[in-house]
C-alpha positions as a printed NumPy array, in Angstrom:
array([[  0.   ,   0.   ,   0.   ],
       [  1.468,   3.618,  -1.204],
       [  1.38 ,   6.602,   1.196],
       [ -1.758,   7.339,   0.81 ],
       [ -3.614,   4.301,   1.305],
       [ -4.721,   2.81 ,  -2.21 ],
       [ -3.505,  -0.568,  -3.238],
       [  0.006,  -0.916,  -5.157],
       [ -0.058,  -2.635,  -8.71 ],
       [  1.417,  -5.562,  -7.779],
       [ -1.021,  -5.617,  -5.198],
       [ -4.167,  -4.918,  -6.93 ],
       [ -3.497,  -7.482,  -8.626],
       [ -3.1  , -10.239,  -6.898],
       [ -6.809,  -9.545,  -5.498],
       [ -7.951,  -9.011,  -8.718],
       [ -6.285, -12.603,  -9.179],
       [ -7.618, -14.11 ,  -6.193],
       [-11.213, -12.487,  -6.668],
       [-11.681, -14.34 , -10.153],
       [ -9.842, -17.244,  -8.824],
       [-12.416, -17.524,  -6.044],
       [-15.42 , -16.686,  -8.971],
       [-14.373, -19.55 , -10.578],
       [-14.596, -22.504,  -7.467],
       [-17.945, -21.02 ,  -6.608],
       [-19.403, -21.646, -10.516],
       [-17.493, -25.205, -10.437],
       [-18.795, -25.645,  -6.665],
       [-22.566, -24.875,  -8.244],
       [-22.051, -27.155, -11.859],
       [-20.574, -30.241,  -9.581],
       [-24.023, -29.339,  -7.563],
       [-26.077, -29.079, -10.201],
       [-24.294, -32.095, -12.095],
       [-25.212, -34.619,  -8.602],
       [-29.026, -33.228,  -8.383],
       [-29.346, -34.328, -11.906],
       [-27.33 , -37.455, -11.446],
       [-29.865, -37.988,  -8.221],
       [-32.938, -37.405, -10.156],
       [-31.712, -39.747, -13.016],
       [-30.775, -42.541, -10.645],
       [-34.835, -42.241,  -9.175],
       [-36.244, -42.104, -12.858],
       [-34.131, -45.084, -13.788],
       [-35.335, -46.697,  -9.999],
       [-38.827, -46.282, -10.959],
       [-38.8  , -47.018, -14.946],
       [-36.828, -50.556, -13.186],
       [-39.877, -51.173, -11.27 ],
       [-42.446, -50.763, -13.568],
       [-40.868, -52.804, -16.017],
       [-39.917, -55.821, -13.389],
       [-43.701, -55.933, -12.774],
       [-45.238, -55.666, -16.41 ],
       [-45.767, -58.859, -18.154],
       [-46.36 , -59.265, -22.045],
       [-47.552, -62.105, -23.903],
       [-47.143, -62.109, -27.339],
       [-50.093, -62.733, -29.624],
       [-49.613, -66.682, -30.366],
       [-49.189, -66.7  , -26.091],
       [-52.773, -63.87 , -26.053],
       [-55.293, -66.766, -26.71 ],
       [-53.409, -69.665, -24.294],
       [-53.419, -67.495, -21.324],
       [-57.505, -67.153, -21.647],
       [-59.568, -70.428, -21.185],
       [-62.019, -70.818, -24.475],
       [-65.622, -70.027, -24.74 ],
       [-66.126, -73.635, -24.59 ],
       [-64.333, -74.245, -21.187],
       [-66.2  , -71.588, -19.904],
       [-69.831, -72.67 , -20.546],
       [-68.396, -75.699, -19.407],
       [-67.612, -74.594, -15.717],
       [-70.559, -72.465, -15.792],
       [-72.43 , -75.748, -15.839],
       [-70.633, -77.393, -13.519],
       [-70.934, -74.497, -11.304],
       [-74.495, -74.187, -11.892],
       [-74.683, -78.09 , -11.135],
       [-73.047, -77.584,  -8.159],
       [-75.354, -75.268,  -6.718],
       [-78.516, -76.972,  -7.469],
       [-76.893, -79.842,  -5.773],
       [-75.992, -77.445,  -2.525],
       [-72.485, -78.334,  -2.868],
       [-71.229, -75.106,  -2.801],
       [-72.692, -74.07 ,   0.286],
       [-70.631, -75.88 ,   2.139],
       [-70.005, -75.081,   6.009],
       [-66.143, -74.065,   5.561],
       [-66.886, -71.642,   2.562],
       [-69.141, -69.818,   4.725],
       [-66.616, -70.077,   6.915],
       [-64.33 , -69.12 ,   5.047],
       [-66.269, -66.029,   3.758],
       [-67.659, -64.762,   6.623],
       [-63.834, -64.751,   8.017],
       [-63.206, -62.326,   4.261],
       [-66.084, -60.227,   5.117],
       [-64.817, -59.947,   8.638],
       [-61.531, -58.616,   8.132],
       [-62.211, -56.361,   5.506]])
């Protein structure tokens, strides 16, 4: 510092120096911020696309029509069905039982 109290060349700049120097950690300190936010909010997208496709299942079309039983097998256990409770068989004591216990817990 001269005489009367201003900053010396040399001096001035150095903190000119050390003022951009410091400019410059603070905008890499904010992109490396910015950079793990995103990284973070990539890793829960990826988390949750991961889940949904664990869980989906696709059939293709020759698998569409296995997977379902045909109209014939279905009129078939209608009948039985409809057998079955002309008989009374299918009020049986442990499927009231059973669905009172369902109705019961809710």
């Amino acid at each position: 510092m001269d005489i009367q109290g201003t900053h010396s060349g040399p001096e001035r700049a150095r903190q000119s120096y050390e003022e951009r120097q410091r400019a410059l950690i603070d905008a890499n300190r904010a992109l490396v911020r910015a950079v793990r936010e995103n990284m973070a909010r990539q890793r829960l997208a990826n988390a949750e696309h991961a889940r949904e496709e664990r869980d989906e299942v696709r059939l293709t079309a020759a698998a569409q029509p296995a997977s379902e039983p045909s109209t014939a097998e279905r009129e078939a256990r209608v009948r039985e069905l409809a057998e079955a409770h002309r008989m009374e068989r299918l009020h049986t004591p442990e499927r009231i039982e059973r669905a009172a216990q369902r109705l019961l817990e809710g």
